[in-house]
C-alpha positions as CSV (number, residue, x, y, z in Angstrom):
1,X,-9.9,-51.9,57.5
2,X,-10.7,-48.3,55.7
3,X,-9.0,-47.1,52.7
4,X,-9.6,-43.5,51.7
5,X,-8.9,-43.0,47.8
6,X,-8.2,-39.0,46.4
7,X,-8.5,-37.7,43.3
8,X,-9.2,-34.5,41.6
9,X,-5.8,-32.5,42.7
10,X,-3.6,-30.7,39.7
11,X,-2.2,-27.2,39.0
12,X,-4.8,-24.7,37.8
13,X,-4.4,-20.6,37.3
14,X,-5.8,-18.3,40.0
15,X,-8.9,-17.9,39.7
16,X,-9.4,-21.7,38.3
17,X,-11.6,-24.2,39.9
18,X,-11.0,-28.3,41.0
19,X,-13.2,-30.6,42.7
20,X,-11.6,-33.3,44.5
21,X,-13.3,-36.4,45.6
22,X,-12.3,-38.9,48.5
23,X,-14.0,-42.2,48.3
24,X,-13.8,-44.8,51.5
25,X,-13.8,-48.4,51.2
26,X,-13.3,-51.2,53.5
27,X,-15.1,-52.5,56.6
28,X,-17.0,-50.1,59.1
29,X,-20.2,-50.1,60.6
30,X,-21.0,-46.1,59.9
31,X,-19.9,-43.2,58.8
32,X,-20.0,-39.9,61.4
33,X,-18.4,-37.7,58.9
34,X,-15.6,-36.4,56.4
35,X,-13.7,-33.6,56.0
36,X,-10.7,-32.1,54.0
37,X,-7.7,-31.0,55.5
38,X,-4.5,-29.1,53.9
39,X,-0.8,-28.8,54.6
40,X,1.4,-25.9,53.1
41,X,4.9,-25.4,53.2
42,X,6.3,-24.8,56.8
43,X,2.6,-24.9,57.9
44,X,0.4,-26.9,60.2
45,X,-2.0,-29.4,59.0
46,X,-5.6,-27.4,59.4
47,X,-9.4,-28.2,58.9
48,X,-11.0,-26.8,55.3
49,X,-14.0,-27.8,55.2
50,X,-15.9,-31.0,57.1
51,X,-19.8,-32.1,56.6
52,X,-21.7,-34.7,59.3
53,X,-23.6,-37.8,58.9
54,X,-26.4,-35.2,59.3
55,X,-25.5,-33.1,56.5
56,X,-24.2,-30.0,58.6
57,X,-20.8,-28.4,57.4
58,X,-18.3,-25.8,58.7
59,X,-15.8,-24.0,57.0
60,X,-12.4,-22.4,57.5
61,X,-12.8,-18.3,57.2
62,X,-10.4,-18.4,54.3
63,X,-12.4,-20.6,52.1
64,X,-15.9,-19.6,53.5
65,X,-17.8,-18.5,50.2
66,X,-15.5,-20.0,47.4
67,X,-15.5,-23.7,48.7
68,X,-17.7,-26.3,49.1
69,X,-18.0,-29.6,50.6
70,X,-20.7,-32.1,49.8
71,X,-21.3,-36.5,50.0
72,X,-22.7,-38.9,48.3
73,X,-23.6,-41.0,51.7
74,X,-24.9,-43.9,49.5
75,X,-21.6,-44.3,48.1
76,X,-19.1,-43.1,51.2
77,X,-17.8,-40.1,49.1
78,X,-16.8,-36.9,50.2
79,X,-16.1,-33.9,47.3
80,X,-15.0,-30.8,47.8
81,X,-15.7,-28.0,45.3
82,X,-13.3,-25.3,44.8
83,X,-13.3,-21.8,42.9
84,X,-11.8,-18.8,43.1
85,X,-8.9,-20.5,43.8
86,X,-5.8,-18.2,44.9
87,X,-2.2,-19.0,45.0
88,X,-2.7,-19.2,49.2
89,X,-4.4,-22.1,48.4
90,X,-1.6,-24.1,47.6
91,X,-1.1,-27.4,49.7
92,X,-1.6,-31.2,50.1
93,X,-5.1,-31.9,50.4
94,X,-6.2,-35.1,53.2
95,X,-9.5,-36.4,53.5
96,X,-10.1,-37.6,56.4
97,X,-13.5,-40.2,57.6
98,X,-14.6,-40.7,61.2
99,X,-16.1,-44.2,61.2
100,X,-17.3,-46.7,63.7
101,X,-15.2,-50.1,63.1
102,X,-15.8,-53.4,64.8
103,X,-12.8,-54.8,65.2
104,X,-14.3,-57.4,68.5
105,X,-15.1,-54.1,70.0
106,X,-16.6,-51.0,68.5
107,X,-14.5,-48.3,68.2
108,X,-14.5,-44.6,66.9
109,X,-11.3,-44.1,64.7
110,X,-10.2,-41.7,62.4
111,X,-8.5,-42.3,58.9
112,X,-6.4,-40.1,56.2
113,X,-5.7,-40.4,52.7
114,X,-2.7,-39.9,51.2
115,X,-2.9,-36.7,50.0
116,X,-3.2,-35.3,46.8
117,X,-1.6,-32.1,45.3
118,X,-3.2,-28.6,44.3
119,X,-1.3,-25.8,43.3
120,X,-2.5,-22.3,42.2
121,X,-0.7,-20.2,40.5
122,X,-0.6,-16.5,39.9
């Protein structure tokens, strides 16, 4: 129904920059937003960075100021910019998309990528 493609991951020196980019595909009726999500090591899954359909965005504290996340709506692609990288930084990055689908009802859903790779080193 929704396929989220990823690119944009690699290994980069503290201090480096990457921009990843997520584009979805597939059928849905809208888009309510994206987001980027990370996984360390022995870590939970937490929120970096998310924008809305409206254009507002929020932030985890750690990346506040030396990420950030921006769509092309036209084309259902999510980037996130990110400098200053630091070795902390170092997980699998998810995109995520939280779309209306009409599968003979209309229903909110939620899909994931699969992940792509950025590590930081010092």
């Amino acid at each position: 129904q929704v396929q989220l493609v990823e690119s944009g991951g690699g290994l980069v020196q503290a201090g480096g920059s990457l921009r990843l980019s997520c584009a979805a595909s597939g059928r849905f009726l809208s888009m309510n937003g994206m987001g980027w999500y990370r996984q360390a090591p022995g870590k939970q899954r937490e929120l970096v960075a998310a924008i809305t359909n409206g254009g507002s965005t929020n932030y985890a504290d750690s990346v506040r100021g030396r990420f950030a996340i921006s769509r092309d709506s036209a084309k259902n692609t999510v980037f996130l910019q990110m400098n200053s990288l630091k070795p902390e930084d170092t997980a699998v990055y998810y995109c995520n998309a939280d779309v209306l689908v009409d599968i003979g009802l209309i229903q909110r859903r939620n899909y994931w990528g699969q992940g792509t790779q950025v590590t930081v080193s010092s």
